[in-house]
C-alpha positions in Angstrom: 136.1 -28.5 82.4 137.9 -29.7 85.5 137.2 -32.9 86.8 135.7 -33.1 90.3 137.7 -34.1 92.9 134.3 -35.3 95.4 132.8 -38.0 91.9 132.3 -41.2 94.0 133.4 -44.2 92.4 131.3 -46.6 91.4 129.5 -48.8 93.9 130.6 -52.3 93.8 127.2 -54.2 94.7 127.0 -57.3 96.4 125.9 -60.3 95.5 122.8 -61.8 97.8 123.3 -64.3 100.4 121.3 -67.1 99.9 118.9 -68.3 103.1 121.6 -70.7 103.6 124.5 -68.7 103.5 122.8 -66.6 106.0 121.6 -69.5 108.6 125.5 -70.5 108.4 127.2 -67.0 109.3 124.8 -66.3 111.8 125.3 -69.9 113.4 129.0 -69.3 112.8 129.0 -66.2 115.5 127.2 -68.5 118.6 129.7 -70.2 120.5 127.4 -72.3 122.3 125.6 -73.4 118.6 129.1 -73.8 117.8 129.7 -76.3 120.5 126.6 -78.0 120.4 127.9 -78.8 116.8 130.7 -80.1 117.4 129.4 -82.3 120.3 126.6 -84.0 117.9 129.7 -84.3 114.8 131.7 -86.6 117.9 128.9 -88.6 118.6 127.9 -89.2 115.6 131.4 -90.2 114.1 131.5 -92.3 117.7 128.2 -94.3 116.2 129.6 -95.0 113.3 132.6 -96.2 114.7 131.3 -98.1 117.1 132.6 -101.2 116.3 136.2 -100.1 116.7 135.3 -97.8 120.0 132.9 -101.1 121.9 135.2 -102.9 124.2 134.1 -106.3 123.3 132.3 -107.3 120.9 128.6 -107.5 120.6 128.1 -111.3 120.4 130.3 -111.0 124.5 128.3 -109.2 125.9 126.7 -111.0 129.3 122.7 -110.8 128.5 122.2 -112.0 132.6 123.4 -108.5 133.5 122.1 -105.4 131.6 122.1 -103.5 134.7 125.0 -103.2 137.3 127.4 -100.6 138.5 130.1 -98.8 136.4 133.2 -100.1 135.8 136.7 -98.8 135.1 137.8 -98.5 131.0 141.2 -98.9 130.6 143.3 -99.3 127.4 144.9 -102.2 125.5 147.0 -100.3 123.3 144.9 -98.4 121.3 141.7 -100.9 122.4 139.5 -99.8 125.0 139.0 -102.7 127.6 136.7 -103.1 130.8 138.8 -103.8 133.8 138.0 -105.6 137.4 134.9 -107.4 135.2 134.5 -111.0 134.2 132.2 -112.9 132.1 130.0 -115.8 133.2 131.1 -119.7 133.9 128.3 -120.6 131.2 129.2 -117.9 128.8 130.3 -119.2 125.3 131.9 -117.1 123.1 133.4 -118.2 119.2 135.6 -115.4 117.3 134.3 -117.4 114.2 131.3 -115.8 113.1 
């Protein structure tokens, strides 16, 4: 008996997505998701590196004045710095701690 040409081939079946797998390729298609991602991923690798991103640090900072106007960052090498701002003529401040 001739063979058919028209015998389908077997059907290859897929495995199932999990719920996961599914929540991550449809999040994968929206840009905007996408972006709003990557934004919390930078500012959350920004809070933990906080103490290398701060300009001064914590034990500098100038308690009289939480409030007041924006000032200019500029760099120190690779060391972000506050320019056109001093500290207070009672301000103490020891590197030793």
């Amino acid at each position: 008996m001739p063979e058919s040409k028209l015998s389908p081939e077997p059907l290859l079946e897929k495995t199932p997505l999990s719920p996961g797998q599914i929540f991550w390729q449809r999040l994968r298609r929206q840009k905007a998701a996408m972006a709003g991602a990557w934004i919390l991923v930078f500012l959350y690798a920004v809070s933990l590196l906080a103490g290398f991103v701060a300009p001064y640090h914590y034990e500098r900072q100038d308690r009289d004045r939480f409030f007041h106007s924006l000032t200019a960052i500029g760099f120190n090498g690779l060391r972000p710095v506050v320019t056109g701002y001093t500290q207070g003529a009672g301000f103490k401040y020891s590197a030793t701690s």
